[in-house]
KEDODO-744431 format. One line per 5 residues: their letters; for each residue x, y, z of C-alpha. Coordinates in pm, 1 decimal, decimal comma. Example, Ala and Ser with C-alpha at 12.3 -4.5 7.8 and 13.67 -1.06 7.14 Angstrom:
2
AS> 1230,0/-450,0/780,0; 1367,0/-106,0/714,0 $
//
This chain:
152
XXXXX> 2261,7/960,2/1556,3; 2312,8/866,6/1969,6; 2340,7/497,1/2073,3; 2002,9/471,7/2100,8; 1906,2/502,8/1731,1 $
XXXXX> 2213,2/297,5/1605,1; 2078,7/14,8/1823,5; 1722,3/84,4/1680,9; 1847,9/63,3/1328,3; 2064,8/-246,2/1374,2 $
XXXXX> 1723,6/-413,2/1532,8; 1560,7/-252,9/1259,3; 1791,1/-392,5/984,1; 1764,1/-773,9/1078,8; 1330,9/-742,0/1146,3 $
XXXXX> 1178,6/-469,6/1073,6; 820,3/-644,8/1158,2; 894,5/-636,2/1513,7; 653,0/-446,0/1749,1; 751,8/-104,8/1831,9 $
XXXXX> 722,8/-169,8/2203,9; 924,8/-501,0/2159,8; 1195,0/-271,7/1972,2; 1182,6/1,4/2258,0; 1217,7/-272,4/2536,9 $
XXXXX> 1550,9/-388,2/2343,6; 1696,0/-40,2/2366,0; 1567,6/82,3/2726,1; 1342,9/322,8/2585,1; 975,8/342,9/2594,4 $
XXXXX> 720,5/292,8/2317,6; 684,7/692,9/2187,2; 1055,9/806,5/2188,3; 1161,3/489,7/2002,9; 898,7/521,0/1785,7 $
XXXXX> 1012,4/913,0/1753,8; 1329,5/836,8/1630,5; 1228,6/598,9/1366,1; 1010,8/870,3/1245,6; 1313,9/1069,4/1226,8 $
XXXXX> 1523,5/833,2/1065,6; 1273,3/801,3/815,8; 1267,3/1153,0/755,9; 1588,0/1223,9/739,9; 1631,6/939,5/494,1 $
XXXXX> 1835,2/721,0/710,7; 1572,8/436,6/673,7; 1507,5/461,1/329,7; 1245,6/186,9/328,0; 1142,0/-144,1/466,1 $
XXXXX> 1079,3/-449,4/266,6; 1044,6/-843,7/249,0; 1341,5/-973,9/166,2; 1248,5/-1280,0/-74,8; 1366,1/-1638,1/-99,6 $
XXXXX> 1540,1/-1646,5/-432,4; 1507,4/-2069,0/-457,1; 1168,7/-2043,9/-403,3; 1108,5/-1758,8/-629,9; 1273,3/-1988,0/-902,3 $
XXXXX> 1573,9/-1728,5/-922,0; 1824,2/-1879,4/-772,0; 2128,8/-1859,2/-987,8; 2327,3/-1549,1/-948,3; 2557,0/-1391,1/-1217,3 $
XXXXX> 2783,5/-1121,2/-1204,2; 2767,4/-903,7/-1540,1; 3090,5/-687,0/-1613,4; 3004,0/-485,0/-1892,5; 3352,3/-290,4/-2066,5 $
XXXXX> 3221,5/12,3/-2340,8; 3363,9/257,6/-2540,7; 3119,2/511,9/-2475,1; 3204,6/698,2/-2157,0; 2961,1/1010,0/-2183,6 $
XXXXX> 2670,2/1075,1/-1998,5; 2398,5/995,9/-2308,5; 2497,2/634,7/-2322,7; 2504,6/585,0/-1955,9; 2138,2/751,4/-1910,0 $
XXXXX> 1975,8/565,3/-2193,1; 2167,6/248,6/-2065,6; 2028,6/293,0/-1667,0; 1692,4/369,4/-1860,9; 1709,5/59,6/-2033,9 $
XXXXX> 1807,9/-161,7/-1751,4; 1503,3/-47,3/-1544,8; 1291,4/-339,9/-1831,0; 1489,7/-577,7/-1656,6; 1388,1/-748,1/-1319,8 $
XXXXX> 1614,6/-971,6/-1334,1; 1873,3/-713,1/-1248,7; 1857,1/-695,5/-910,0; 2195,7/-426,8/-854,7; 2400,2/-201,6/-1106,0 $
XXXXX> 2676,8/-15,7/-1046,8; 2968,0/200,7/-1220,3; 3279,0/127,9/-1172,2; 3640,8/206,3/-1155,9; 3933,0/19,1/-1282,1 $
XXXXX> 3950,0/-235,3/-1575,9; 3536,0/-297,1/-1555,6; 3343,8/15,3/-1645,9; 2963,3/-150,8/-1522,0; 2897,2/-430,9/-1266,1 $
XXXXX> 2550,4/-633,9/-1294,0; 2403,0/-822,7/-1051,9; 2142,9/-1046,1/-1184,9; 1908,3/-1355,5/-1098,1; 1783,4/-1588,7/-1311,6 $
XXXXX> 1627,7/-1915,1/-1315,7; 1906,7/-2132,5/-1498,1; 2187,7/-2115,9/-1782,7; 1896,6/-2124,8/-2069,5; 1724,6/-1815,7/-1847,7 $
XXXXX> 2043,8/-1593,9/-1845,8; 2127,5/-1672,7/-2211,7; 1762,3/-1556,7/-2299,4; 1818,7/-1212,8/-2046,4; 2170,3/-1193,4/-2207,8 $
XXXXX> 2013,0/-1180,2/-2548,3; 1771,2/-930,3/-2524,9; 2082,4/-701,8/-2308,7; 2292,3/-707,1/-2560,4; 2026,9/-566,3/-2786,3 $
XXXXX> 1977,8/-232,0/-2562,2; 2307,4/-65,5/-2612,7; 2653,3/-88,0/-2745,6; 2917,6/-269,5/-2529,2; 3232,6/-294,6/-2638,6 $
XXXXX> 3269,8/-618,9/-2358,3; 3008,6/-840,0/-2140,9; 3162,9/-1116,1/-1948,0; 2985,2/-1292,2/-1671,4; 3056,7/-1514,1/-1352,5 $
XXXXX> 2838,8/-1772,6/-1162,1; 2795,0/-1742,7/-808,0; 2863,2/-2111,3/-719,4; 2763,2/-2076,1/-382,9; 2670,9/-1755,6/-141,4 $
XXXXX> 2903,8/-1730,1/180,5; 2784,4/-1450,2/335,1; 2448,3/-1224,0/271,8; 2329,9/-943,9/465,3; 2116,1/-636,5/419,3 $
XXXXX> 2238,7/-441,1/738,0; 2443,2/-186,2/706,4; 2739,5/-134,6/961,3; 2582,7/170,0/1170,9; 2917,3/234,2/1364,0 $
XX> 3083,9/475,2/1159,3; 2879,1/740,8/1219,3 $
//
């Protein structure tokens, strides 16, 4: 990646609904080379998508809670029927594995406290934990999609 298509992908990032020709302008390139490289991009799986990014108040989803799951079964059975299983949920919205004391990180939206006991419920039916503790988001201080593009 040259200048050109980090600039395209940081437009990119923040509105992806812009016109191709208003993107090129932006980066001093005309309409068929910028539109070249974000062919490329997609190609090579730099741009992996592009979506509409939601309101989660108006959706009715707007309390976040962080899920740290702890378990005692660290092989790869449990994990796959586990990332299986967490595919039924929408209202897990990011899931990773972790290091250190927390062995699984949810993210998850929900309605309200009654909503995430419900959701809560019905995960602690799907697999063996040895741990689940959660946090409330109280309030969100930063947000972004974007990717940092300079470190290429």
């Amino acid at each position: 990646m040259d200048n050109f298509d980090r600039k395209i992908l940081k437009i990119l990032q923040n509105d992806c609904t812009q016109p191709i020709s208003e993107v090129a302008a932006q980066v001093g390139l005309s309409t068929t080379p910028c539109w070249r490289r974000i062919q490329t991009m997609e190609k090579n799986g730099i741009i992996k998508g592009r979506v509409a990014l939601a309101d989660p108040e108006k959706l009715n989803v707007g309390l976040t809670v962080f899920v740290m799951i702890k378990t005692n079964q660290h092989n790869p059975d449990w994990l796959d029927d586990f990332s299986i299983n967490s595919k039924e949920f929408p209202e897990i919205i990011e899931f990773y594995r972790m290091s250190g004391e927390v062995d699984y990180l949810l993210r998850v939206v929900v309605s309200d406290m009654k909503a995430y006991d419900a959701f809560y419920k019905k995960l602690i039916g799907q697999a063996n934990f040895a741990d689940i503790s959660s946090s409330f988001a109280m309030e969100e201080i930063k947000y972004t999609t974007a990717l940092p593009v300079d470190y290429m």
